[in-house]
N, C-alpha and C positions, 0 to 999 in steps of 0.2 A: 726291026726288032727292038730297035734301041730305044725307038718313041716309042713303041707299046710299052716299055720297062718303065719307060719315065712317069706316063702314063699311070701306071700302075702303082708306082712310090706315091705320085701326087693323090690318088683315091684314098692310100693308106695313111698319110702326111695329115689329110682333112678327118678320115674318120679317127684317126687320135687325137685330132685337135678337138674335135667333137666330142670326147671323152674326159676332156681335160675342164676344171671349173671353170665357170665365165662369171665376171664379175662387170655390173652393168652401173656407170657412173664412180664418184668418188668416195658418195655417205649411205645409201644403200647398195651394198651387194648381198647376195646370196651365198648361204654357205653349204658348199655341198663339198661331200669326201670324195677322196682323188681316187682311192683303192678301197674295195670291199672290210679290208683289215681294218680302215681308220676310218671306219662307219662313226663306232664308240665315242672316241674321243674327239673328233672334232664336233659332235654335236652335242658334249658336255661342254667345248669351250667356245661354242656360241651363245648356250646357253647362260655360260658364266656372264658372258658383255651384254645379256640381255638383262639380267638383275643387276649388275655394277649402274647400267644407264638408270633402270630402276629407283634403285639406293640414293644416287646423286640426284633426281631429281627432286625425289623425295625429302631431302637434307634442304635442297633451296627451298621445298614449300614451308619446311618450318621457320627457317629464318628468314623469309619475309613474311611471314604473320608475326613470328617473335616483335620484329622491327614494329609493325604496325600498332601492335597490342604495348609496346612501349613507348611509342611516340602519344598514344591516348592517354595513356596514365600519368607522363610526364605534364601534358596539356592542360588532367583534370586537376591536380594538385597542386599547380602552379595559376592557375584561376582561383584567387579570393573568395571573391562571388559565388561561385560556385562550388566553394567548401562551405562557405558562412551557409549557404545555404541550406546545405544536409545537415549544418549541424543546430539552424534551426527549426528543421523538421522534426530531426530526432528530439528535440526538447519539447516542442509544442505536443507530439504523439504519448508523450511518456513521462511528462507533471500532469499528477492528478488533477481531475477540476477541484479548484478554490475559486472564489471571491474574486474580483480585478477588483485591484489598489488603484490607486489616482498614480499617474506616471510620474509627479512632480512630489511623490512620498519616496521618500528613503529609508533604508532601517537603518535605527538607531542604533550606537554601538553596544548599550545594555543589553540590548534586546538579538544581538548574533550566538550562536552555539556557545555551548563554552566547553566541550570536548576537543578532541584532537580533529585537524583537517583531515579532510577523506581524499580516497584519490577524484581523479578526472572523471571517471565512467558514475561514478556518485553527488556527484555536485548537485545534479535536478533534488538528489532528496532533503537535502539542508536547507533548502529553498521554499520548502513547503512547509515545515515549520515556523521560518522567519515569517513567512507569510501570515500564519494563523496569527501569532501573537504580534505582528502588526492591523491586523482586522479587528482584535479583541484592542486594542489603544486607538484606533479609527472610532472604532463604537461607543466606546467609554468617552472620547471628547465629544460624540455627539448630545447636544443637551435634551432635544428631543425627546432620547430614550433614557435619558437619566435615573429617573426612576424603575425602570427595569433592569438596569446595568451595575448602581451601585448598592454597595451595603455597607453596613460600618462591620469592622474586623474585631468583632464581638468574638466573647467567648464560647458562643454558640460555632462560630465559624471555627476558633481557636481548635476548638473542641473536636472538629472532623479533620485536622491536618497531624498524622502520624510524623513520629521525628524516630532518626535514625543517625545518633552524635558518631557512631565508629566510622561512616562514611559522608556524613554531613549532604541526609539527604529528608526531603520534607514531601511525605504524600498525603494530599488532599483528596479522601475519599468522596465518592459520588456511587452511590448505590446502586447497581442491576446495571453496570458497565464494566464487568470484569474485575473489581474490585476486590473479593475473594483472592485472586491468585496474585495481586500485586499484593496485599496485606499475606501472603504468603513467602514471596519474595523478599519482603524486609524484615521476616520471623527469621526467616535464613543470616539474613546480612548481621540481625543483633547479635547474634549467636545463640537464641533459644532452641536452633534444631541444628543438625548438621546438612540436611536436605527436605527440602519441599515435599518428598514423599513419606521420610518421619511424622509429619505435622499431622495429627487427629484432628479431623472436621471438628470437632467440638471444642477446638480449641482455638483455632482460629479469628471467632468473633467475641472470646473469653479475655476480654483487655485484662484481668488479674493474670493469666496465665501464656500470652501469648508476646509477652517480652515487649508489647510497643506501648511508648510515653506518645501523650498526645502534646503536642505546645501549647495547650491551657494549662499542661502541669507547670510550667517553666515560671520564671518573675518577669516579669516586662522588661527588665535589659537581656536578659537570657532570650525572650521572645523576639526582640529586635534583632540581635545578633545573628540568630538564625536564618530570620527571615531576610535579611542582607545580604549574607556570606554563601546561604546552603542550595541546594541544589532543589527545584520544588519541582512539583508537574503532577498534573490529575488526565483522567479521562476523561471523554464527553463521548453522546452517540444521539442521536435524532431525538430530540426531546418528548412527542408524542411514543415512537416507538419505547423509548422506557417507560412510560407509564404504564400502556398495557403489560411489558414485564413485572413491572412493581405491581400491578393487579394481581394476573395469574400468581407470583409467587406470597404473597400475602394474604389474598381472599381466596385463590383457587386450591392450589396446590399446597401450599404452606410447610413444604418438606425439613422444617429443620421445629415443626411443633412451636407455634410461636401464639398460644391461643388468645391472645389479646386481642389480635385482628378480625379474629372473628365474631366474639364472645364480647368486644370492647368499643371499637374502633366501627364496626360493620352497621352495628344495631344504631351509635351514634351518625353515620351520614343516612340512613334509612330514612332514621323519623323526622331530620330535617328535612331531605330531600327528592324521598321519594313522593311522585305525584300522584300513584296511584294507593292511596291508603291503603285498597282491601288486598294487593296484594300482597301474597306471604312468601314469597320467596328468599332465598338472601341476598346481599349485597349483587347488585348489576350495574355491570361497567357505565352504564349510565348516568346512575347516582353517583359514582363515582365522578365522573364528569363534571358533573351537574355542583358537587361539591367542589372541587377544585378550578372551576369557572367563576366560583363565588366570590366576588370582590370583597365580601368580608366573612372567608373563611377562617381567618386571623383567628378568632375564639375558639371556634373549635381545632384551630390546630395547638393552642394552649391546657386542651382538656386532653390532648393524645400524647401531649407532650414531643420528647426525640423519638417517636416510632414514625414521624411522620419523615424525618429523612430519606426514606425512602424515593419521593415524590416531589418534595422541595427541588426549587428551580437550581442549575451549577450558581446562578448568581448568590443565590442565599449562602449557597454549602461552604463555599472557595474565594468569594469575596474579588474576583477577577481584574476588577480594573484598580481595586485599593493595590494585591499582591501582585510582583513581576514576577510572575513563573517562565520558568526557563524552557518547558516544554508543555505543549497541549497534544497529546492523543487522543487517536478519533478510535472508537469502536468499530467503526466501518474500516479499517485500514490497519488494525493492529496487528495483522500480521507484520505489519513492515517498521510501527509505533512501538510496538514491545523490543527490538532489538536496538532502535536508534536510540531510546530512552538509556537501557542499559549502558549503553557506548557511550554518551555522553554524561552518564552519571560515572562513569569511570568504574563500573564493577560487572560488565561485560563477560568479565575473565573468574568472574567468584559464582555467579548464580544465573541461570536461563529464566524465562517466563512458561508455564506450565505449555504442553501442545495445546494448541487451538484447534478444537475440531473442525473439517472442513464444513466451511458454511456457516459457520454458525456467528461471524459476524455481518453478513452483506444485510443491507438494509432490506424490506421485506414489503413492500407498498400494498399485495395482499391479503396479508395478516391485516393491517394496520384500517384497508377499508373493509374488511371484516365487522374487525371491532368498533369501527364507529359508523355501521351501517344502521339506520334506526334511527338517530340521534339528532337529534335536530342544529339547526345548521346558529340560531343562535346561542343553542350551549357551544357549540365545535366552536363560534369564533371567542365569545368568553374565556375559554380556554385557552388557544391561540394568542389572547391579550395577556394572559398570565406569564405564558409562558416565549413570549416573542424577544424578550429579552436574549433569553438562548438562544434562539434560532438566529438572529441574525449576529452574536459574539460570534459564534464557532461555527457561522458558516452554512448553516443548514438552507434549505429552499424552503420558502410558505408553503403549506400543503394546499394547494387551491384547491384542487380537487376535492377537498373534504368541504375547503370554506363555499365554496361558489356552487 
């Protein structure tokens, strides 16, 4: 009886041990509840060591990428080489195309800004001005182009440079280049308006009424002075492309009623120039051409008298390689020319340049083979000889395409 009893404890000894959790090894065991009541909670606090594992491993994957992604950075910025280089990537992607200068050229100290230094992220743009007017003194000592480059600083030149003594500034206009709204600009600065949107068109190109002395009024030491001391800068724009402007707005359009061009100016390059006598049409870009190709248009630009400014090369108007101008803008780029100008004339802070509608200065190649579709390729280079002096002062490319 007594071994059957034993017996009996040892069946019940196993199947309680049977009931009891078994835990298999040191790092994975099985979590299972002892008693029906502590179902619940022992399998919220496995669950809890199952996210805690979770959480920490999760913490070690970011700080070994942190480490990683820092030991790169420290790497890249501490390589020379490899800074100089991004930064002359970003320089080369983001200076306009100009001209290459001869490497062994420097600019002169005349010839540096003469506003306040910019910061860091603006540097590429002072650079392209110093440029321009190192390519206009490149040009000007070439003898070559001598005769398309100089002009004597005549009163007729005198005559196209607006002066402005409150701010001691000097603008040299150039017709059907945005001209208008800088000659608007320095109506503001004399004080004849209090804003650019005061100003009446029709007063504008009214020298009695629009407050600007030009430096042919001044005496030749009063002209010197200025031209020494004061701040100067004209525009420029693709020299073909202004002629067709100066076309349309004087022969075509004529919106400000100017009827001399038509009635004066038109019927004179006609009977010179046109070849086909019987026909009766008016003025065509042609004859225009054809007139302004003419190595000795000289006379009849003395029977139209100053209406012909319009047309005259920047050489004639501005006298470039006789005057140091402090600034050249380009009509292709004045969005970015009308604000440095301001900044570096120092009145930034007094007067804006009018908005520029989108578009409306990008250079247009076919408009430009439009208008000189037809035209024969010895008038187009005649022309091109007229006016090559511009093109290559300020940078512009030969049009081959027209020439060849």
């Amino acid at each position: 009886m007594q071994r059957k009893a034993g017996k009996k404890e040892h069946v019940q000894l196993r199947d309680k041990r049977k009931q009891e959790p078994q835990f298999r090894g040191n790092t994975a065991r099985k979590c299972e509840p002892q008693a029906a009541e502590g179902r619940v909670s022992e399998w919220l606090r496995c669950d809890n060591m199952h996210h805690q594992w979770l959480l920490l491993a999760a913490c070690f994957w970011v700080i070994f990428m942190f480490m990683v992604a820092s030991k790169f950075i420290t790497l890249t910025f501490k390589d020379p080489d490899v800074y100089s280089a991004k930064q002359e990537f970003l320089f080369l992607t983001t200076m306009p195309e100009v001209r290459k200068l001869p490497e062994e050229k420097h600019i002169p100290e005349e010839l540096k800004p003469t506003g306040k230094e910019l910061p860091d992220s603006q540097l590429v743009q002072p650079l392209v001005y110093m440029e321009r007017l190192e390519l206009i003194r490149n040009v000007c000592r070439d003898d070559a182009l001598k005769n398309l480059s100089h002009t004597p600083v005549s009163k007729f030149v005198l005559g196209r440079i607006f002066v402005c003594d409150k701010h001691k500034i000097l603008f040299c206009q150039t017709p059907k280049v945005g001209n208008t709204q800088w000659k608007k600009v320095l109506i503001v600065l004399n004080g004849a308006f209090s804003s650019i949107e005061e100003i009446p068109e029709n007063v504008v190109h009214d020298h009695e009424k629009n407050g600007l002395p030009r430096l042919s009024s001044f005496s030749d030491a009063e002209i010197q002075k200025r031209l020494k001391t004061y701040f100067k800068f004209f525009i420029v724009r693709d020299p073909f492309e202004r002629l067709i402007s100066a076309f349309k707005d004087k022969f075509v359009h004529n919106p400000r009623f100017e009827p001399w061009y038509r009635h004066e100016i038109a019927p004179g390059i006609i009977r010179k120039y046109r070849r086909n006598r019987t026909e009766t049409r008016g003025i065509q870009f042609e004859d225009f051409v054809r007139y302004l190709g003419d190595p000795n248009h000289r006379w009849l630009d003395l029977q139209f008298g100053d209406h012909i400014i319009h047309w005259v090369t920047y050489v004639e108007l501005c006298a470039p390689c006789e005057i140091m101008y402090s600034v050249i803008g380009h009509h292709e780029t004045l969005e970015d020319d009308a604000p440095y100008i301001l900044k570096e004339a120092g009145i930034d802070h007094l007067v804006s340049y009018p908005t520029i509608p989108p578009g409306i200065t990008v250079y247009n190649r076919t408009k430009v083979e439009h208008y000189f579709l037809g035209i024969s390729k010895r008038d187009i280079r005649r022309l091109y000889a007229r006016f090559e002096g511009d093109f290559k002062l300020f940078g512009y490319q030969k049009p081959d395409f027209l020439l060849n």
